[in-house]
FILUM-231587 format. One record per residue (C-alpha): x, y, z; residue in one letter. Coordinates in steps of 0.02 Angstrom, whole numbers, padded with zeros to 5 digits, always signed. Each point is the difference from the previous one (the first is absolute). Example, Ala and Ser with C-alpha at 12.3 -4.5 7.8 and 13.67 -1.06 7.14 Angstrom:
! residues 2
+00615-00225+00390A;+00069+00172-00033S;
END
This chain:
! residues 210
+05027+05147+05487X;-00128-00057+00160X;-00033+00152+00104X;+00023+00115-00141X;-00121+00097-00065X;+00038+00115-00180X;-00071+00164+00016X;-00123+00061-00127X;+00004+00150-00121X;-00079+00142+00094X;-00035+00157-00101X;+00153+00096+00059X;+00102-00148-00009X;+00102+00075+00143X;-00015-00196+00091X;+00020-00099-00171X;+00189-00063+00026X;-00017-00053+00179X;-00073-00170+00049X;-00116-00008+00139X;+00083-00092+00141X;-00092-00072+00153X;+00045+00051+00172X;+00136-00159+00047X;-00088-00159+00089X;-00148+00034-00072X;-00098-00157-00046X;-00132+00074-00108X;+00006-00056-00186X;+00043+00145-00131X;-00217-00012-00006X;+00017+00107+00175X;+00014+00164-00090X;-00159+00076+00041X;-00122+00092-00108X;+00060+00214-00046X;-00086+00131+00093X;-00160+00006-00060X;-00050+00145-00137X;+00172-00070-00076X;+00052-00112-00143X;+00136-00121-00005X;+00181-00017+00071X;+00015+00180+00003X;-00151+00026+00126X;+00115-00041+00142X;+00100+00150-00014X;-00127+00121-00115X;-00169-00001+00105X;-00087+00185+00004X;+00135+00120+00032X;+00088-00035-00175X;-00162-00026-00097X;-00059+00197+00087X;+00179+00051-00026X;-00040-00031-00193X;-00164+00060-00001X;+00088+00170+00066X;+00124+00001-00160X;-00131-00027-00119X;-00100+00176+00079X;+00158+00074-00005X;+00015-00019-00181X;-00169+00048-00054X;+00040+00152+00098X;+00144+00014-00100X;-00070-00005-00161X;-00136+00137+00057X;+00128+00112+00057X;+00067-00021-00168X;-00154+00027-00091X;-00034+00152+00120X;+00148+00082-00074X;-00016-00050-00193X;-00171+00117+00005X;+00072+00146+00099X;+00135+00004-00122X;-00157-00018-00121X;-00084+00122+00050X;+00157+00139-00015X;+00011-00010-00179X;-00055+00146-00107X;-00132-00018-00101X;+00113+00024-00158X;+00165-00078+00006X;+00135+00063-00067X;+00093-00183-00063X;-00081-00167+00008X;+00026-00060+00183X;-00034-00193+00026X;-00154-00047+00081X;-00015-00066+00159X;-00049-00190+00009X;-00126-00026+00132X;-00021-00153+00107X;-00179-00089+00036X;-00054+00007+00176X;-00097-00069+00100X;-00159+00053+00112X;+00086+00068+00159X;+00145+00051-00125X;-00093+00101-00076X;-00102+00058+00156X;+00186+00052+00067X;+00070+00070-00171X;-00183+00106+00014X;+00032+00069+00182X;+00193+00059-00041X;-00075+00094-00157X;-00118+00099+00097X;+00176+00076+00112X;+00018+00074-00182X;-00024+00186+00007X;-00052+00017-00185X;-00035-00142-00146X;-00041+00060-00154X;-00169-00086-00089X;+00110-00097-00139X;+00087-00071+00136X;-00152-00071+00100X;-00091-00022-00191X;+00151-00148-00016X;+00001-00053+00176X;-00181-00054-00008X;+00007-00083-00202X;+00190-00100+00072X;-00122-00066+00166X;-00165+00013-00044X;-00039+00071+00152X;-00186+00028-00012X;-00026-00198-00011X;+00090-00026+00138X;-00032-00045+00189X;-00097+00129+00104X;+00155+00037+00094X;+00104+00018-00152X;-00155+00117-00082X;-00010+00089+00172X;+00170+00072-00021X;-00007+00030-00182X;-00162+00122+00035X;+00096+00090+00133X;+00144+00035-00139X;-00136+00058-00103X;-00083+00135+00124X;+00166+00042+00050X;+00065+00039-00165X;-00177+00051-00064X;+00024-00114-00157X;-00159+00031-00058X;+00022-00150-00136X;-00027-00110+00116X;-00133+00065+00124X;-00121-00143-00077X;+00101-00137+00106X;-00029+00123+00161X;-00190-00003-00040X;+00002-00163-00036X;+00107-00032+00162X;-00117+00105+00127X;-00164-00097-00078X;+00067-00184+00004X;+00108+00021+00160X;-00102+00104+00117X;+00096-00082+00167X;+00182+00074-00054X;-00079+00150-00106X;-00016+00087+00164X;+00165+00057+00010X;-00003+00077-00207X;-00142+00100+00056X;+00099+00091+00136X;+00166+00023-00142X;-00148+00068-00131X;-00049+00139+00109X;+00145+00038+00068X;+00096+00037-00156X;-00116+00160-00034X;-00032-00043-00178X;-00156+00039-00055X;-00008-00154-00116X;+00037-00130+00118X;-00114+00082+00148X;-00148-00038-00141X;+00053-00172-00044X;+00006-00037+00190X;-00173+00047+00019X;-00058-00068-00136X;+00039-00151+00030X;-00047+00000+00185X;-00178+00038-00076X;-00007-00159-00115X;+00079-00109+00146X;-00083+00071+00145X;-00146-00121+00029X;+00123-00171-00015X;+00117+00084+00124X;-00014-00047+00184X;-00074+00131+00113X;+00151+00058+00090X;+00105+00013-00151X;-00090+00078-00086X;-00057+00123+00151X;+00215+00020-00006X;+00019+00041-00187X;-00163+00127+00018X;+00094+00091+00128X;+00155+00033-00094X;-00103+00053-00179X;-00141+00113+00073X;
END
């Protein structure tokens, strides 16, 4: 009927079964209905705009960190099983993740006291976590030098030669685990990377090797 205007689907649907009436007296055709807020799209924009669509954004984070929190316990339990078991347990089935996933699965491994190097052997073949982001690769070489996993001190040279701005910080955790292995990687590399290093960094990293 004139002066009646059918509401559209919006994407909750929450407006779907009530018509759209205009305010009584009103002379302006059903046409009068101005644009949504803009940044929206259709009916639904007149009630949605930013809160809802931030609102959703927020559940979706919440669920990745979910699903880390998740993973995060999967590899402790992981990394408690004895080497020899005494009856077939079932594996666990691991989830892909995604950058800062994995950058946050990373960070609440390293609160880990202990992880045996079978454990961090399959956590770097399930992510491949030496062709990953620097980020990502920046917390992997910290697990390394913190759990001297000498397999893969390759991706920590590798690391401290092709990132030299964030390899400032693996310097410091080299020395100050007191290993004599590590202490010589650190300077080692500092020796082959020296010259492409700016001046104060590298006058930084100098200071905590010599």
């Amino acid at each position: 009927p004139e002066g009646r205007v059918q509401a559209g689907r919006g994407v909750e649907g929450a407006f779907a079964a009530k018509p759209f009436r205009l305010p009584a007296g009103s002379n302006s055709a059903p046409t009068a209905v101005k644009k949504p807020f803009r940044g929206t799209r259709g009916p639904a924009g007149l009630w949605a705009g930013k809160p809802l669509q931030r609102e959703r954004l927020a559940g979706a984070e919440c669920g990745l960190v979910r699903q880390v929190s998740a993973e995060v316990a999967k590899w402790v339990r992981v990394n408690r099983r004895p080497r020899k078991r005494k009856r077939k347990e079932t594996e666990e089935v691991l989830e892909k993740l995604l950058p800062d996933q994995l950058v946050l699965l990373l960070e609440h491994l390293l609160e880990q006291r202990t992880m045996n190097p079978r454990t961090l052997q399959r956590l770097e073949r399930t992510y491949h976590l030496s062709e990953q982001d620097a980020e990502v690769r920046h917390r992997w070489c910290e697990l390394v030098v913190k759990h001297k996993y000498t397999e893969a001190y390759r991706n920590v040279e590798r690391f401290l030669q092709e990132d030299q701005a964030m390899g400032i910080y693996l310097y410091g955790e080299l020395m100050v685990s007191e290993d004599a292995r590590q202490q010589h990687l650190a300077r080692r590399c500092f020796e082959l990377s020296k010259e492409q290093m700016d001046r104060s960094s590298a006058e930084v990293v100098a200071e905590m090797l010599y």
